[in-house]
C-alpha positions as CSV (number, residue, x, y, z in Angstrom):
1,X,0.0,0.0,0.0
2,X,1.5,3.5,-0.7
3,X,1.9,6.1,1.5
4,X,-1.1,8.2,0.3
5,X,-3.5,4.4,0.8
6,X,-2.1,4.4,4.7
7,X,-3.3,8.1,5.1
8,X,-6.7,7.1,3.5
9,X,-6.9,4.2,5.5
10,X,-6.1,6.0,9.0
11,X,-8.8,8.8,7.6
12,X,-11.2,6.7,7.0
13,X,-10.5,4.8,10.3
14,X,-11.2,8.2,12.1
15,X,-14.2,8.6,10.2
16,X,-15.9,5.5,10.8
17,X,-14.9,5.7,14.3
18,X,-16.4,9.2,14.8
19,X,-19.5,8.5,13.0
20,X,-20.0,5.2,15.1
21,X,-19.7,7.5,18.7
22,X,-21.7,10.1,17.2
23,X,-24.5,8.0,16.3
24,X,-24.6,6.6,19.9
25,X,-24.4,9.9,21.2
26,X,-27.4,11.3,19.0
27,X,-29.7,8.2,19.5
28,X,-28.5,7.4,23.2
29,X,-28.0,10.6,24.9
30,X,-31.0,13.1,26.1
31,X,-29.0,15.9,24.9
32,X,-30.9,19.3,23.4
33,X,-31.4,19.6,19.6
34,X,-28.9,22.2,19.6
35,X,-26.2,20.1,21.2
36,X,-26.8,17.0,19.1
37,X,-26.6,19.6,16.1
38,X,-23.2,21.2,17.5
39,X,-22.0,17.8,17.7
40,X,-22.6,16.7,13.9
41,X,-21.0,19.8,12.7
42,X,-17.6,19.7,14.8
43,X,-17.2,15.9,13.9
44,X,-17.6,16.5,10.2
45,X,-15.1,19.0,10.5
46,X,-12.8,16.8,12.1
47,X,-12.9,14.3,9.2
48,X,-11.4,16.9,7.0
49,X,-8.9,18.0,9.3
50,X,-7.6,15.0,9.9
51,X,-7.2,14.0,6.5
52,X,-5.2,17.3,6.0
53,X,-3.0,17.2,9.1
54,X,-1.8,13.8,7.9
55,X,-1.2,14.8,4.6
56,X,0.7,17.4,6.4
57,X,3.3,14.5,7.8
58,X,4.8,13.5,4.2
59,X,8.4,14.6,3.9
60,X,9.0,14.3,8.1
61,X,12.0,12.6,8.8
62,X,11.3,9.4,10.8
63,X,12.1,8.3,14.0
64,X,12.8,4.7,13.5
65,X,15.3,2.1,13.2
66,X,17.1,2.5,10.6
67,X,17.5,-0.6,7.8
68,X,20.4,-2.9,8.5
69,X,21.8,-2.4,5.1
70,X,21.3,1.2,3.1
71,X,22.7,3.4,0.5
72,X,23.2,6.7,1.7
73,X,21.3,9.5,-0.5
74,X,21.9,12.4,1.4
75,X,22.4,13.6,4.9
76,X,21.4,16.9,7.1
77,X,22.9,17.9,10.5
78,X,21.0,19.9,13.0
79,X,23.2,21.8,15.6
80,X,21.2,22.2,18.9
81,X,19.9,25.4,19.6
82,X,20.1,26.0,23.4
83,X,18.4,29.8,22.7
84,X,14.9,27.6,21.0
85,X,15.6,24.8,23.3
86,X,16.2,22.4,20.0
87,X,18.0,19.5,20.5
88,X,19.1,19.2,17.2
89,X,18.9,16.0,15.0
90,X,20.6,14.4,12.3
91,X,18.5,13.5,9.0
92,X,19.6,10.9,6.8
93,X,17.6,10.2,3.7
94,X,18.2,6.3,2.6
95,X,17.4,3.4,0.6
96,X,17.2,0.1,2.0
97,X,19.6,-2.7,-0.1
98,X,19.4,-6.3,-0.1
99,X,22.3,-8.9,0.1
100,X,23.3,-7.9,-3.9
101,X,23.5,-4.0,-3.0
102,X,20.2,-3.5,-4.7
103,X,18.1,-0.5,-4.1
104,X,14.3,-1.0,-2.9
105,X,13.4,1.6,-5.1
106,X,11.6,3.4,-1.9
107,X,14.0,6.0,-0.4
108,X,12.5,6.9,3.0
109,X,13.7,9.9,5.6
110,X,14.8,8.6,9.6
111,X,15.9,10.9,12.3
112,X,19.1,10.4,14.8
113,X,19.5,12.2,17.7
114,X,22.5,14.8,17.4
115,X,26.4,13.4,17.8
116,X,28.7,15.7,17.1
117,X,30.6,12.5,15.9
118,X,27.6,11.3,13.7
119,X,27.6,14.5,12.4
120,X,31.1,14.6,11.5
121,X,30.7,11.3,9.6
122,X,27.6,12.0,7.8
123,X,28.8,15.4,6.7
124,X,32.2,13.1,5.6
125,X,30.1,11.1,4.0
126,X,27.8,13.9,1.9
127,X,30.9,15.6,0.7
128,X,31.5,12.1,-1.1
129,X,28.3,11.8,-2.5
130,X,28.5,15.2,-4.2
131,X,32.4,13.8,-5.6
132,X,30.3,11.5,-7.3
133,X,31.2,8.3,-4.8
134,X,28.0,6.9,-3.4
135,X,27.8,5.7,0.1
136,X,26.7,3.2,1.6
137,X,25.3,2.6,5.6
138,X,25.3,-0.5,8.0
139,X,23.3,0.1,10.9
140,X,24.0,-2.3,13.9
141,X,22.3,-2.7,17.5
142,X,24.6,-2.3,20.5
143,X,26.0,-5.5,22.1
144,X,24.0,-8.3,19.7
145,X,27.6,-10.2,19.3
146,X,26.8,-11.5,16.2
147,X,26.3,-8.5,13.8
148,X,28.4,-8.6,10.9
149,X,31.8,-6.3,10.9
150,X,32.0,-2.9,9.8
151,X,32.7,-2.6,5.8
152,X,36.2,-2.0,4.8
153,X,37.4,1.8,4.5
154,X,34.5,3.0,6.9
155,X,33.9,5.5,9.9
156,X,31.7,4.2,12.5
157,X,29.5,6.5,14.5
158,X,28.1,5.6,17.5
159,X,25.6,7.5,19.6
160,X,26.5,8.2,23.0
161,X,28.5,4.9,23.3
162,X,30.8,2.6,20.8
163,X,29.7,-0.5,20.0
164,X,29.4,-3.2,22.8
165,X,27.1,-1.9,25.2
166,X,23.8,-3.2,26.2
167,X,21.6,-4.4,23.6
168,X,18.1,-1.9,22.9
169,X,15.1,-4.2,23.6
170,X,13.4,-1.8,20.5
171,X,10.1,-1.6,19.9
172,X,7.3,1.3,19.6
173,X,7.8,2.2,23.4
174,X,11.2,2.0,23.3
175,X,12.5,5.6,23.1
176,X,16.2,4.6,21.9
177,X,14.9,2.1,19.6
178,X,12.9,4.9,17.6
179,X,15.4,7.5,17.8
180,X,18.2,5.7,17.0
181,X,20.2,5.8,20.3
182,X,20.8,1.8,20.2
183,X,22.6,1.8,17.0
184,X,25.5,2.1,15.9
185,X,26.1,3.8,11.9
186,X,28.6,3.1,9.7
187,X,29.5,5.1,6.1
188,X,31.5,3.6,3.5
189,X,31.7,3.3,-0.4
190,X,28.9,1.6,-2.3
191,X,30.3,-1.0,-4.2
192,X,28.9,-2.4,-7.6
193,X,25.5,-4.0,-7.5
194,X,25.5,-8.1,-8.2
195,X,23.2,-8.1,-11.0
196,X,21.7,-11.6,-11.7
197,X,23.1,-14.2,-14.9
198,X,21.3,-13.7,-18.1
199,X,20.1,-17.1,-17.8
200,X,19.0,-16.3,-14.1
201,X,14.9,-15.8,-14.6
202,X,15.1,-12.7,-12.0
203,X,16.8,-11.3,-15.3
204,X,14.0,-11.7,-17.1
């Protein structure tokens, strides 16, 4: 399902929602006319404003784990503000690759909290993207002992730690899991895709 399909879906999931509690409301509730009224007309509104507001989230960098294996497509570093009370954020726009260094063909956007050392990296690794080098990204959890090592010619990152600590549990209500703080980044050069044999049929 695209993008647009999940808004739709979660708009229309609102909707039916709403329109469910407002018809217990109307046929339950001994509320005046006016009320009942009142009540159809904010909940319509709603339905439209949620629909907007979502469409409003495309383009926001993510925070989520990033994939294990990623070409680099660009990169944005955040310095904290202390003045705005920002604590700055690092933005790296990827594509997910499989075991050939193939793209996915769906480039998404995640969000790291700021490291100055991340920072340094991904701005090392930008400046090689715009040389006409592509990059590529390993992302690795803390402490699982059997992650695969670092590519050849790379800088790790690491956020807040190096590599070796305690394992993030991850998950939706784990706060380093989504922002990152449980992984480790590495940047190095892409190198050429495996393509398939001509008499391979995913070469058809």
């Amino acid at each position: 399902m695209s993008l647009r399909g999940e808004i739709l879906t979660l708009s229309f999931g609102y909707a039916l929602l709403g329109t469910l509690l407002l018809l217990l409301a109307l046929l339950r509730a001994r509320l005046p006319w006016g009320v009942k009224v009142a009540a159809i007309v904010v909940t319509s509104a709603f339905y439209a404003v949620v629909y907007l507001r979502s469409e409003g989230l495309l383009g926001w960098s993510a925070y989520a784990k990033l994939p294990p294996r990623f070409q680099l497509l660009w990169a944005r570093s955040v310095e904290p503000n202390a003045a705005l009370n920002e604590p700055g954020a690092i933005h790296l726009w990827v594509e997910e690759l499989d075991a050939d260094n193939l793209p996915s063909g769906v480039p998404r956007a995640y969000r790291l909290p700021y490291s100055a050392k991340i920072a340094r990296k991904a701005e090392s690794a930008r400046v090689e993207i715009a040389r006409g080098h592509p990059q590529r990204g390993r992302a690795e959890q803390f402490g699982s002992g059997d992650a695969p090592p670092a590519p050849d010619n790379a800088v790790v990152a690491a956020h807040g730690e190096e590599a070796g600590g305690d394992a993030s549990r991850g998950g939706f209500l784990d706060s380093a899991f989504l922002g990152g703080d449980s992984q480790s980044v590495a940047f190095a050069p892409l190198p050429v895709a495996k393509l398939p044999a001509k008499d391979d049929p995913r070469g058809d």
